[in-house]
N, CA, C and O atoms as a GROMACS GRO file, in nm:
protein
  228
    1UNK      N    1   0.820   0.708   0.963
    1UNK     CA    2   0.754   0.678   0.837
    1UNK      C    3   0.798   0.541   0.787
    1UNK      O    4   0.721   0.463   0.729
    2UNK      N    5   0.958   0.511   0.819
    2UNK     CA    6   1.009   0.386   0.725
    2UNK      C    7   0.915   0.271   0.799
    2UNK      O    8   0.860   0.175   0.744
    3UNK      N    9   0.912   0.307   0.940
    3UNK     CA   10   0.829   0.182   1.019
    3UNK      C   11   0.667   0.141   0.969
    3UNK      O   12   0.628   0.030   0.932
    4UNK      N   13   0.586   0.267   0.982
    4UNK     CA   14   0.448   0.236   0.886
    4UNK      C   15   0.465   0.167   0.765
    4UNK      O   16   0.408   0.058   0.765
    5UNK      N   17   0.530   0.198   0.651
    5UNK     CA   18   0.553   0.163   0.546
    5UNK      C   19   0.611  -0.029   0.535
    5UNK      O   20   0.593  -0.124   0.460
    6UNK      N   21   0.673  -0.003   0.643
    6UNK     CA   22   0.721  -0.189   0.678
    6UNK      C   23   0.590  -0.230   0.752
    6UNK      O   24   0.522  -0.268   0.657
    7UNK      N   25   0.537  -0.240   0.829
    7UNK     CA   26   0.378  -0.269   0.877
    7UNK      C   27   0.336  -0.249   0.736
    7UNK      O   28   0.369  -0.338   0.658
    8UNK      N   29   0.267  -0.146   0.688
    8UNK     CA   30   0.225  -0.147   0.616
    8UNK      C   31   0.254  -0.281   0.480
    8UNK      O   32   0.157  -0.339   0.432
    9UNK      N   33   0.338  -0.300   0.452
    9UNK     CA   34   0.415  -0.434   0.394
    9UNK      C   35   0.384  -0.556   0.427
    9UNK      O   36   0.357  -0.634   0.336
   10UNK      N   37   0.382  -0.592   0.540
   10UNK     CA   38   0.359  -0.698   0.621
   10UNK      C   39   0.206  -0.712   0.662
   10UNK      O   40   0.167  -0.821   0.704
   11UNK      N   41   0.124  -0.612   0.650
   11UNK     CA   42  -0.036  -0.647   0.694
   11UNK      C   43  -0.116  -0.530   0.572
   11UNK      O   44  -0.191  -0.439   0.606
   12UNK      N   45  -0.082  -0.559   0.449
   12UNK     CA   46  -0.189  -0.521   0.354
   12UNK      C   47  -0.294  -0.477   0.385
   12UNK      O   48  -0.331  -0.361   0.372
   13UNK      N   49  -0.386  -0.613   0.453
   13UNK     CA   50  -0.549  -0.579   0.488
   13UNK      C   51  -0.584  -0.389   0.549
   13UNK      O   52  -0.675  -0.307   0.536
   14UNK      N   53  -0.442  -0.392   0.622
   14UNK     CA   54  -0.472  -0.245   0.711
   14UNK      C   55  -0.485  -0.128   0.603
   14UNK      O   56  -0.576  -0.046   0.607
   15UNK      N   57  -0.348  -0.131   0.472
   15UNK     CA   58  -0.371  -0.050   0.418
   15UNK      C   59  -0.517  -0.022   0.323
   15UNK      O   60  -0.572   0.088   0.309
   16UNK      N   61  -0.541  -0.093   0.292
   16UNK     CA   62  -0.692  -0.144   0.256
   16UNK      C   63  -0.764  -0.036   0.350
   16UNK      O   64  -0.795   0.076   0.310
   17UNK      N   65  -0.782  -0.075   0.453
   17UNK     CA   66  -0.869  -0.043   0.538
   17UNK      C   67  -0.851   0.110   0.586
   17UNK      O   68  -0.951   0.169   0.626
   18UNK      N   69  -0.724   0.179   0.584
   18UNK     CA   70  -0.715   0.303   0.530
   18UNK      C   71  -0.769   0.386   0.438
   18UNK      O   72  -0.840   0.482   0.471
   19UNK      N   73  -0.740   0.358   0.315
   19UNK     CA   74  -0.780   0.350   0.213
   19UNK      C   75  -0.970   0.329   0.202
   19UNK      O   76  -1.022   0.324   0.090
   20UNK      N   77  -1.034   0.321   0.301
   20UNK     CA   78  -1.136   0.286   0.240
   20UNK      C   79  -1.241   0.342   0.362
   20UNK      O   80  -1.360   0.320   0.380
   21UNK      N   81  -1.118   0.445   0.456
   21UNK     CA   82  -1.162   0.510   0.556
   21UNK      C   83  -1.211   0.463   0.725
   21UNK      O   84  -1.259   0.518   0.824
   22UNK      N   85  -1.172   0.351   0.692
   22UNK     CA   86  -1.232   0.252   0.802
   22UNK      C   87  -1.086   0.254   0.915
   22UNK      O   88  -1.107   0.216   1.030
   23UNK      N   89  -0.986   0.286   0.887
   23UNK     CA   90  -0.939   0.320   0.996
   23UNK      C   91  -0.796   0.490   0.951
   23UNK      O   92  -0.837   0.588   0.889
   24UNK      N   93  -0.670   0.480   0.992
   24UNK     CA   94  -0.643   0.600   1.013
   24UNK      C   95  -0.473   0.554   1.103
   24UNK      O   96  -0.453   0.516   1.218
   25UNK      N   97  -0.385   0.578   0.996
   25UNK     CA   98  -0.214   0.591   1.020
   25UNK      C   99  -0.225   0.695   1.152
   25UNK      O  100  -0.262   0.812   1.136
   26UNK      N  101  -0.197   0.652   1.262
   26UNK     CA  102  -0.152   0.807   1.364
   26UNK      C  103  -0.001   0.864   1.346
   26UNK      O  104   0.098   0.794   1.326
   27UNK      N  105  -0.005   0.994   1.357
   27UNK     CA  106   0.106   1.081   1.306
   27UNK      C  107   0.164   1.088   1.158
   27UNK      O  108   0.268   1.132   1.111
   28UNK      N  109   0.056   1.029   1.108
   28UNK     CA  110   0.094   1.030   0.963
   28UNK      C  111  -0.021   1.185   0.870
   28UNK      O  112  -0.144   1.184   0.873
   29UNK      N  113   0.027   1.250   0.831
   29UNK     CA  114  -0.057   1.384   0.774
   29UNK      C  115  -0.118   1.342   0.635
   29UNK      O  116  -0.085   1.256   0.554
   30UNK      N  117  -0.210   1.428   0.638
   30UNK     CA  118  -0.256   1.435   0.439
   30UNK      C  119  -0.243   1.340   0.337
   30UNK      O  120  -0.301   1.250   0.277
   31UNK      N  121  -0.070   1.447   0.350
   31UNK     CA  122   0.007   1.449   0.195
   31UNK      C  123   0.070   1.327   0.208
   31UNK      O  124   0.069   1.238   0.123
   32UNK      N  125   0.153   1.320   0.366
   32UNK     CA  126   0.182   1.164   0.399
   32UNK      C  127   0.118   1.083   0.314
   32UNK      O  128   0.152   1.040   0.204
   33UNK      N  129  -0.014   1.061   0.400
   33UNK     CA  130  -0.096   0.951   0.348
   33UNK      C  131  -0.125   0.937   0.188
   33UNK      O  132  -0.129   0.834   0.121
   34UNK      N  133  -0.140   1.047   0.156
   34UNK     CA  134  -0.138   1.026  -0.046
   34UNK      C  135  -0.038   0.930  -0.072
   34UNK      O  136  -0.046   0.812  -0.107
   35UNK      N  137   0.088   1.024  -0.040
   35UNK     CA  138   0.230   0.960  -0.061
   35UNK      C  139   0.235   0.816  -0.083
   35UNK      O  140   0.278   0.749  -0.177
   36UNK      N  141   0.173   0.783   0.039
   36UNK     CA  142   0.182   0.609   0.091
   36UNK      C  143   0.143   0.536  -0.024
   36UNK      O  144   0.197   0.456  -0.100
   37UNK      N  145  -0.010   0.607  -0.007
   37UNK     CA  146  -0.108   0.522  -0.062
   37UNK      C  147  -0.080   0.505  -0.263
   37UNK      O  148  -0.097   0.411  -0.340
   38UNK      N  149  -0.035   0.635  -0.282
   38UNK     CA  150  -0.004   0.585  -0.448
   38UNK      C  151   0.133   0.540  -0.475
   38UNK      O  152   0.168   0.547  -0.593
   39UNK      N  153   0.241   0.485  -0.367
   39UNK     CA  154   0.346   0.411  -0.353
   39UNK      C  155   0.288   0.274  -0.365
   39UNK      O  156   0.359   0.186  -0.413
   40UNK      N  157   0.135   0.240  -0.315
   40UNK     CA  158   0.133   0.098  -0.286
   40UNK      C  159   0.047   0.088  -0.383
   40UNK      O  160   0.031  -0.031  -0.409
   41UNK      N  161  -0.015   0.155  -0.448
   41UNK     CA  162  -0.076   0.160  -0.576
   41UNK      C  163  -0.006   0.102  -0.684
   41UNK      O  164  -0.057   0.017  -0.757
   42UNK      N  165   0.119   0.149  -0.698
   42UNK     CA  166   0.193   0.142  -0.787
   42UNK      C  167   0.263   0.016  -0.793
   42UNK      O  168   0.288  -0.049  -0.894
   43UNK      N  169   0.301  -0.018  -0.645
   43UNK     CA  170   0.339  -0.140  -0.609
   43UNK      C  171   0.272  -0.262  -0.642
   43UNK      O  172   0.309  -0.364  -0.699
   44UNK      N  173   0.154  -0.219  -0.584
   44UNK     CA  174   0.074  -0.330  -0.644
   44UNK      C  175   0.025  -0.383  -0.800
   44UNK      O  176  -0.009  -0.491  -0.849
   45UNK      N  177   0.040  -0.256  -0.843
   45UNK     CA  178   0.002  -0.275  -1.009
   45UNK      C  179   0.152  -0.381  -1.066
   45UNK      O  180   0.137  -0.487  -1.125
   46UNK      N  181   0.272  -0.328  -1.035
   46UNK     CA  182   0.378  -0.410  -1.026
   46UNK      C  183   0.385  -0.509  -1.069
   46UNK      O  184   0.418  -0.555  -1.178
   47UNK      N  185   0.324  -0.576  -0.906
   47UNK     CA  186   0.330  -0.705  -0.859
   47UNK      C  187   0.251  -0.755  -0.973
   47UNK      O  188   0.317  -0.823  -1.051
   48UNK      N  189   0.090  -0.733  -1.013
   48UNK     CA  190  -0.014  -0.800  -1.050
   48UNK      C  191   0.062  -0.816  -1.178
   48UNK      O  192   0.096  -0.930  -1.208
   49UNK      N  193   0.099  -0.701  -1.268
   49UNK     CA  194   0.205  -0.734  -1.397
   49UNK      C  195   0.271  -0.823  -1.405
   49UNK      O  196   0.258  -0.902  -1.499
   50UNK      N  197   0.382  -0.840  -1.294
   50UNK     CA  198   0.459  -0.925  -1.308
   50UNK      C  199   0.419  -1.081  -1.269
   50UNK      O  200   0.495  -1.174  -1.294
   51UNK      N  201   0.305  -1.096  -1.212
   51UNK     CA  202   0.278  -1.243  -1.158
   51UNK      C  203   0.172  -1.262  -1.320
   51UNK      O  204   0.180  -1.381  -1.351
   52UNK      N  205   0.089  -1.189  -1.417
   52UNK     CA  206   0.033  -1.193  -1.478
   52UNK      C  207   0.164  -1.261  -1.606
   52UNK      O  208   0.156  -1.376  -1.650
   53UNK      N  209   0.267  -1.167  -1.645
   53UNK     CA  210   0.362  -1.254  -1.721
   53UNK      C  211   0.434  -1.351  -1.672
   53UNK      O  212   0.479  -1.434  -1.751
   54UNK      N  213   0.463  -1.365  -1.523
   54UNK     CA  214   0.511  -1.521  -1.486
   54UNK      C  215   0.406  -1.632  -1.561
   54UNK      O  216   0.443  -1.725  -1.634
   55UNK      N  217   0.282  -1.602  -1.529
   55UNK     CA  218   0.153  -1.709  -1.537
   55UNK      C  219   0.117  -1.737  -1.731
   55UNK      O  220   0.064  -1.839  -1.775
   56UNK      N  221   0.151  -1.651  -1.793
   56UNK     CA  222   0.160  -1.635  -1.935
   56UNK      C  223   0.236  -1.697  -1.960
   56UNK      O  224   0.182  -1.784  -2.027
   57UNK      N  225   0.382  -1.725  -1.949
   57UNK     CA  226   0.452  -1.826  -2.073
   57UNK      C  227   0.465  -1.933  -1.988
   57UNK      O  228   0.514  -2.039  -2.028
   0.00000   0.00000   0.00000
């Protein structure tokens, strides 16, 4: 799992493309994949926050 999650890190576009059914984590299940996917959800909301108040003051 820690290895997807580092790929996953390093090539965004894929999780995207998960996410949007166009492709498919192997050996990764279901609940896995929820897991992932509202980890990078969250991540990403994060990021966009925090680059949004860098760009503000």
């Amino acid at each position: 799992m820690q290895e997807i999650v580092s790929y996953l890190v390093q090539h965004p576009e894929v999780l995207e493309q998960v996410m949007f059914g166009k492709a498919s984590l192997l050996g990764v299940d279901n609940d896995q994949l929820l897991s992932i996917i509202k980890a990078f959800e969250g991540f990403e909301l994060q990021g966009k926050v925090t680059l949004w108040n860098l760009n503000k003051g």
